[in-house]
ROTOR-31790 format. One record per residue (C-alpha): x, z, y; residue in three letters. Coordinates in Angstrom, 3 decimals. Each point is the difference from the previous one (the first is absolute). Example, Ala and Ser with C-alpha at 12.3 -4.5 7.8 and 13.67 -1.06 7.14 Angstrom:
BEGIN
((12.300, 7.800, -4.500), "ALA")
((1.370, -0.660, 3.440), "SER")
END
This chain:
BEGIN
((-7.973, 288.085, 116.570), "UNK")
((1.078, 3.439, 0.991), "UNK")
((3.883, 1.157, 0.674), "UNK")
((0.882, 2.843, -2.264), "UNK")
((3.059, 1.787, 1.688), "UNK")
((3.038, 1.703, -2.071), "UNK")
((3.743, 0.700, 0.307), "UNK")
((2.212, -2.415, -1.724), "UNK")
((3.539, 0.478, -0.133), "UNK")
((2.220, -2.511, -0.352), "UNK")
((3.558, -1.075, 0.109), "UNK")
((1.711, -0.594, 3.904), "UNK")
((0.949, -3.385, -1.317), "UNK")
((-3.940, -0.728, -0.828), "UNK")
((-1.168, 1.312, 3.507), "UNK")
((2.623, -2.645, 1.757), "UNK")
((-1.411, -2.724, -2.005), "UNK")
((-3.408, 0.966, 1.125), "UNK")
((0.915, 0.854, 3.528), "UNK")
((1.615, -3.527, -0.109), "UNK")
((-2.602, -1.432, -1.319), "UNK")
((-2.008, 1.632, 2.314), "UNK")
((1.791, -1.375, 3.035), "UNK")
((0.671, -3.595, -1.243), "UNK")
((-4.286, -0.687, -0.216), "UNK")
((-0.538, 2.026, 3.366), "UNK")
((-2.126, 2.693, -2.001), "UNK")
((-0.736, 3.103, 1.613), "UNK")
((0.448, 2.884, -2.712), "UNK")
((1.653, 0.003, -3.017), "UNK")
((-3.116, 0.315, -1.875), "UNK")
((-0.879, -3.480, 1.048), "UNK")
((3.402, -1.084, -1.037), "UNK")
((-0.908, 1.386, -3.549), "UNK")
((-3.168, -1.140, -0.429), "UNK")
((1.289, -3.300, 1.088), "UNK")
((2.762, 0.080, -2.304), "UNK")
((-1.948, 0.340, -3.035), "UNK")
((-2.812, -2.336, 1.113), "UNK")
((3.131, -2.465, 0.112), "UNK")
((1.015, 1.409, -3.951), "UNK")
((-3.113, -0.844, -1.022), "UNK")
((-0.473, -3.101, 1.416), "UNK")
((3.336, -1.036, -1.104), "UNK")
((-0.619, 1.116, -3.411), "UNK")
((-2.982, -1.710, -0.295), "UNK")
((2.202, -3.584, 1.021), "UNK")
((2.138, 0.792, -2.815), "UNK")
((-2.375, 0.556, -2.487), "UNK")
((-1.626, -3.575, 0.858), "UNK")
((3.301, -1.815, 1.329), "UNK")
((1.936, 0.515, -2.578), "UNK")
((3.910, -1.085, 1.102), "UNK")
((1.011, -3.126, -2.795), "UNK")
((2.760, 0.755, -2.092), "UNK")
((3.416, -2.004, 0.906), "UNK")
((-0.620, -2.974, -2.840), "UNK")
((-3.181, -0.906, 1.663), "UNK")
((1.527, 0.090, 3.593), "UNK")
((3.126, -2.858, -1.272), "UNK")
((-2.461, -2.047, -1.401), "UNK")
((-2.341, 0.001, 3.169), "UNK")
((3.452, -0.202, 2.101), "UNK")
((0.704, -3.234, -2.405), "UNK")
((-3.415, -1.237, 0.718), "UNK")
((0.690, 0.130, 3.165), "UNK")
((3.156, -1.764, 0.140), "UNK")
((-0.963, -2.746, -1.916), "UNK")
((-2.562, -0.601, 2.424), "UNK")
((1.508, -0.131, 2.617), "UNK")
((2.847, -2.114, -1.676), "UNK")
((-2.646, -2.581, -1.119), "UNK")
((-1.801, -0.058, 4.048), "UNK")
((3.725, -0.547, 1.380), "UNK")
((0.885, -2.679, -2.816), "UNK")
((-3.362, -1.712, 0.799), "UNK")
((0.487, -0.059, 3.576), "UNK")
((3.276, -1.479, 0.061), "UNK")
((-1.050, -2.465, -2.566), "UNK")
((-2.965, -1.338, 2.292), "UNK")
((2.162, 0.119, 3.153), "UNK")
((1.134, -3.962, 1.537), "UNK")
((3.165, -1.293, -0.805), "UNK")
END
């Protein structure tokens, strides 16, 4: 795929999240840091789309779930320890 070049102008706070960026994944220009940036949007939006995050109700009752198993593996235990 070719590079097309151009000027973009952004704001200073933008560059120092892409020079940060930049210097956190050892990258050496900040056109790597934006490419890599929006391979990472894309992937992430692409997680989101098929991950959606459950809504509260469904994380209680999968907390509950939880809970009661692990209430009903402790109570089972100590009912088949030796006296």
């Amino acid at each position: 795929m070719a590079k097309k070049s151009s000027t973009v102008h952004l704001l200073e706070k933008v560059w120092e999240e892409i020079e940060e960026y930049q210097k956190q994944n050892g990258l050496s220009s900040r056109n790597d840091a934006i490419e890599h940036m929006f391979v990472e949007r894309r992937l992430l939006l692409k997680l989101s789309i098929n991950n959606t995050i459950p809504k509260q109700e469904e994380m209680i009752s999968i907390d509950n779930e939880i809970n009661d198993k692990l209430s009903n593996a402790l109570s089972s235990a100590y009912g088949e320890m030796p006296e």
